[in-house]
N, C-alpha and C positions, 0 to 999 in steps of 0.2 A: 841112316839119317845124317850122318858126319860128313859124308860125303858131300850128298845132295846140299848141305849147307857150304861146305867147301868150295862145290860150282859153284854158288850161287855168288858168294861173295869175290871168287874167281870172275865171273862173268858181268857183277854188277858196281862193284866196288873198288876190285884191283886195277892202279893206274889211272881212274877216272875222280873228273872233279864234279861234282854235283853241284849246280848250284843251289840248291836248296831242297827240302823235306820231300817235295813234290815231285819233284826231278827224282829225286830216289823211289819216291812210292813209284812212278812210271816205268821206273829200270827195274825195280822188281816185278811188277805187272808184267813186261814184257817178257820178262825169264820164263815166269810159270804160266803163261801163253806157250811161249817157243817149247816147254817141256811136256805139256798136256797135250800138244799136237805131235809129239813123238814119243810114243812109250817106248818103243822100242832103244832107244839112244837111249834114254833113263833107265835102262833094267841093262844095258852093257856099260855105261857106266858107275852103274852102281856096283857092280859085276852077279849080278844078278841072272846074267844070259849069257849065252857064248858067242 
């Protein structure tokens, strides 16, 4: 779980300016899109697979 919250704020929040609540609900909607169309990438970063 530590992880996966790790990407996310790695991919959603780190270096980025948001401008508002919205713009963040969308950049997380787009993460857990990008992650649900790859389980694979999610179970080797979790290290969950080889």
């Amino acid at each position: 779980m530590e992880r996966l919250w790790k990407w996310l704020k790695d991919a959603v929040m780190a270096n980025v300016f948001h401008k508002d609540r919205m713009d963040i609900d969308r950049a997380i909607t787009r993460f857990m899109d990008y992650i649900l169309r790859r389980p694979e990438e999610v179970l080797q970063r979790l290290g969950c697979a080889g």
